[in-house]
Each structure stands twice: as C-alpha cells, then as structure tokens.
C-alpha positions in Angstrom: -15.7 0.8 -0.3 -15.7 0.0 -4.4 -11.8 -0.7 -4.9 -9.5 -2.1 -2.7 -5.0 -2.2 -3.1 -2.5 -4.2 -1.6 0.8 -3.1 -2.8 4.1 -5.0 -2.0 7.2 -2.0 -2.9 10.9 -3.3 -3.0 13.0 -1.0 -3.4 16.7 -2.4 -5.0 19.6 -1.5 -2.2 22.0 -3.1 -0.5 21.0 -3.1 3.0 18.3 -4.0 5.2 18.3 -1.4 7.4 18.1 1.0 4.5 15.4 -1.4 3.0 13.4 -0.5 5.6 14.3 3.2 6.1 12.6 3.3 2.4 9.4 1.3 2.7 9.2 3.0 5.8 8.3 6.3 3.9 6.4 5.0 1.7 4.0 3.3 4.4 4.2 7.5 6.0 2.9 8.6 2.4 0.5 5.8 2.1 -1.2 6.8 6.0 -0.6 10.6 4.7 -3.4 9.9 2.2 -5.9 10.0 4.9 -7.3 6.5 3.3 -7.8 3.2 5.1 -4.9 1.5 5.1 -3.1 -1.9 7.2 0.1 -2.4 7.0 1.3 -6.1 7.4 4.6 -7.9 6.7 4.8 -8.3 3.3 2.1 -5.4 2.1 0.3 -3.1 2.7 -3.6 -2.9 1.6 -5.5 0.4 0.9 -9.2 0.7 0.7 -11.2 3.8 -0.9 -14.1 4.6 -2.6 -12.3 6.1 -6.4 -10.4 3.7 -8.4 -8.3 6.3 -9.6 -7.1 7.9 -6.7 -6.1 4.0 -5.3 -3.5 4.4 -8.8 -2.5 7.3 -8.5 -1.7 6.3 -5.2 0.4 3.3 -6.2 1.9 5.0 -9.7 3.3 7.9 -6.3 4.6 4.8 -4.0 7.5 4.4 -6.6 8.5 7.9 -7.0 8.7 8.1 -3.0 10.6 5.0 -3.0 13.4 6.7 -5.6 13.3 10.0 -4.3 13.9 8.5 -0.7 17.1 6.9 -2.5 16.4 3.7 -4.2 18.3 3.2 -7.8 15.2 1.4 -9.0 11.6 -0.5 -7.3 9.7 -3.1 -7.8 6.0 -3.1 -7.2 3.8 -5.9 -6.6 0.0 -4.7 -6.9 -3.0 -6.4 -6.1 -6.5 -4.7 -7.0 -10.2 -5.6 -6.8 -12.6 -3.3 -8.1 -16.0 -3.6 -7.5 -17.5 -0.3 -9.1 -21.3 -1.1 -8.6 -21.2 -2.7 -5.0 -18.6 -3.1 -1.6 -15.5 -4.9 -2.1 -15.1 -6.6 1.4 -13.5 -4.4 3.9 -9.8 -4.5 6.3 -11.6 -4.8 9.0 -14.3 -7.3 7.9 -11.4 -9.7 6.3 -8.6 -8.9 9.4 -10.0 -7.8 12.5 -11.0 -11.2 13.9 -7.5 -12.4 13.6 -6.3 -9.7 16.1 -8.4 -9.6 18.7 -8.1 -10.6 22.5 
C-alpha cells in the first residue's frame, strides 16, 4: 500500500439517530469501493495503492453525506502518502489489538 486515509465525516443534524443513519451510508459507500477499509469509533481508515482514487474517495464521502440528507458536513481527513515505498498497513498497526 503507497497512501493510506482516515476520514472522520460529521454530518450537521439534529439527531443522533439520524447522525448515524448518515455516516452509516457513507461507511456502505466507503466498503462499496472494494478498498481496505476499518471502521472504528471515531473514523474510518482506507488503504490503496493510487493516491488519487483515496481523494476522490473522500471529495464523494461528502456528497453521500448531503444527498443522504445532511444540510451541510464536516470532514476531518488524515493522509500519509508514501509514493516510493509501503505506508504501514490496518492490519500491521490494528490487528494485535483485537485478537483473542
């Protein structure tokens, strides 16, 4: 993997239920990508081998948050970009943490 995302969306309503309803389909178009993704409580971090499609994955995680109904979003992105290497994986940084 060269580029890794961890993207935080907050949609503005008034309501946690329909808070949730909304990130809620934006995590199903994040895992719709077919990319490695892990969703956790506050973000959720994607991991792919173009840059570009990791942005043009985050520019669409707004419109699905106001077409699903939000007046307005907020993003919080996070990005490392390692074009000439590996960026350190999910599973290598996570996966120790949830095991039995």
């Amino acid at each position: 993997m060269t580029a890794s995302v961890a993207i935080q969306v907050l949609p503005k309503v008034d309501s946690d239920e329909e808070l949730i309803r909304i990130v809620d389909e934006v995590i199903a178009y994040i895992k719709s990508t077919g990319l490695n993704c892990y969703v956790g409580p506050f973000e959720t971090t994607i991991e792919g081998d173009s840059y570009d499609e990791l942005m043009d994955i985050v520019r669409e995680c707004q419109h699905v948050a106001i077409r699903a109904g939000a007046p307005s979003v907020s993003a919080y992105v996070k990005v490392v970009y390692q074009p000439e290497g590996e960026v350190l994986t999910i599973d290598r940084k996570v996966t120790k943490h949830h095991t039995a």
